[in-house]
C-alpha positions in Angstrom: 148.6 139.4 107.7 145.3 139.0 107.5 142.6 141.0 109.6 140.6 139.2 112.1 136.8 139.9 110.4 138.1 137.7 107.9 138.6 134.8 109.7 135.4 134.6 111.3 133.0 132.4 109.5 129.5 133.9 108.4 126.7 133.4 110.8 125.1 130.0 110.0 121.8 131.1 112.5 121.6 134.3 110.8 117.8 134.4 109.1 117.9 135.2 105.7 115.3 138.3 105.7 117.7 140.8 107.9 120.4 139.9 105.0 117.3 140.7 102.1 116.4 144.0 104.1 119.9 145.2 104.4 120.4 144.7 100.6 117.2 146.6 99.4 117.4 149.7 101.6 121.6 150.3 100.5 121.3 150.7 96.5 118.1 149.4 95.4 116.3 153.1 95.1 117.4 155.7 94.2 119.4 158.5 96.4 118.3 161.2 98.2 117.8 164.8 96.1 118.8 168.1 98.4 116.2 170.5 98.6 119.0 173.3 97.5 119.6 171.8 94.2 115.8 171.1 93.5 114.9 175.3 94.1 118.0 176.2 92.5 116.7 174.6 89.1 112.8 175.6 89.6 114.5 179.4 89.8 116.7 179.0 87.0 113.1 177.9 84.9 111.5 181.0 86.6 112.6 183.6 83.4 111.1 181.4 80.3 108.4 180.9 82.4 107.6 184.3 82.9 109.0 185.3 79.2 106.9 182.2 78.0 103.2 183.7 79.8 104.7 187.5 79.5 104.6 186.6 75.2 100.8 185.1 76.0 100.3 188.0 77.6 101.3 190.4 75.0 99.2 188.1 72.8 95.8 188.5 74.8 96.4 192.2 75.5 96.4 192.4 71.2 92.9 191.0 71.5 91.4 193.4 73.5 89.7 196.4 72.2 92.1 199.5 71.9 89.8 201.9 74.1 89.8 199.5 77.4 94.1 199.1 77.5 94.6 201.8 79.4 91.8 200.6 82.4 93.5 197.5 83.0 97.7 198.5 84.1 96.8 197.5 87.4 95.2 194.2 86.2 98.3 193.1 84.4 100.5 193.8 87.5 98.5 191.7 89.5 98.1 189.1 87.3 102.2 188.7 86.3 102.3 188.6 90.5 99.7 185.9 90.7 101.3 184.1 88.2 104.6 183.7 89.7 102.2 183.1 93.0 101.0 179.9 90.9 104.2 179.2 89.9 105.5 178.3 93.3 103.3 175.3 93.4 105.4 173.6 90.9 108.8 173.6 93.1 106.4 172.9 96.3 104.6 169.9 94.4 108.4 168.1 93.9 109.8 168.9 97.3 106.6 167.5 98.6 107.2 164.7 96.9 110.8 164.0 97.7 109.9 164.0 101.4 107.1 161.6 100.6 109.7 159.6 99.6 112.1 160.0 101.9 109.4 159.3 104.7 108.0 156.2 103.1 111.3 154.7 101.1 111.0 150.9 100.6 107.0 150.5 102.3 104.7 152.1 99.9 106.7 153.7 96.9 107.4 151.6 93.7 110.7 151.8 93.0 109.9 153.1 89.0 107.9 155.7 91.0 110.6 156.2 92.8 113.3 157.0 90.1 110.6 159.0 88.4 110.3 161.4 91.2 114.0 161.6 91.8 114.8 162.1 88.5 114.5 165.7 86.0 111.5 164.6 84.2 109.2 164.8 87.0 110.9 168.6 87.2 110.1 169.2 83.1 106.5 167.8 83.6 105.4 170.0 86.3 107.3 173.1 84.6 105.2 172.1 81.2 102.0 171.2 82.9 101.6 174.4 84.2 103.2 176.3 81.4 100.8 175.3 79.1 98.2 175.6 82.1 99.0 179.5 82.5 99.6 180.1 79.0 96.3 178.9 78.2 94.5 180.6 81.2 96.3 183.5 80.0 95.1 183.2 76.1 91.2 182.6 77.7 91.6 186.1 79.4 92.1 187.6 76.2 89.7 185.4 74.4 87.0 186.2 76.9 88.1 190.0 76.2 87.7 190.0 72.6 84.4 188.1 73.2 82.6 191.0 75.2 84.0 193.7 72.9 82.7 192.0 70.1 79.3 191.6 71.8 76.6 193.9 71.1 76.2 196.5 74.4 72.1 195.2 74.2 73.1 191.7 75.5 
């Protein structure tokens, strides 16, 4: 037997843009990414980021002259917490962009910019961005340490 749907003919009248729309929102772009699974992978990236600045850290500390390390205890408390402050804006830049998406899908978003953001590698350029960002603010503390040690007390 067959069903009934089946034996209706197509819609001569039917204009062809309604059929072009329904085709590009179903597969066209990519799907949706739950916010769960994007924070669940920006904490599980949390450690070797903070082992990754910790080692910088350690690093900077070695440049600093011997008789000001125990002044700055407090300073190296605060800034592990303002690290992992700035670290936040990683996972907050990707949800931001997911919604963008969501909210504008098919008007204004490429669809390569679309896979991009919905894809890892938007996750692993963020996380190296400011890896290398806070690793390299981190280094400039220690630099700029050394620096003033090494500068005469005159100047």
């Amino acid at each position: 037997m067959v069903p009934d749907s089946a034996l209706q003919p197509e819609n001569p009248y039917q204009s062809p843009q309604t059929a072009s729309v329904v085709s590009l929102s179903s597969s066209a772009l990519p799907t949706q990414v739950d916010w769960k699974s994007i924070l669940k992978r920006w904490e599980l990236l949390r450690l070797p980021y903070n082992a990754i600045v910790g080692l910088a850290g350690v690093f900077s500390l070695a440049m600093f002259p011997q008789a000001i390390l125990p002044r700055v205890g407090g300073g190296i408390i605060a800034y592990g917490i303002l690290a992992n402050v700035m670290y936040l804006l990683g996972p907050v830049t990707e949800l931001y962009l997911n919604w963008f998406l969501d909210a504008w899908e098919g008007r204004f978003v490429p669809r390569p910019v679309a896979r991009f953001v919905r894809s890892r590698f938007l996750t692993a350029l963020l996380f190296g961005g400011g890896s290398l960002f806070s690793v390299g603010l981190t280094l400039a503390v220690g630099l700029g340490g050394a620096f003033a040690a090494a500068m005469p007390n005159g100047s």
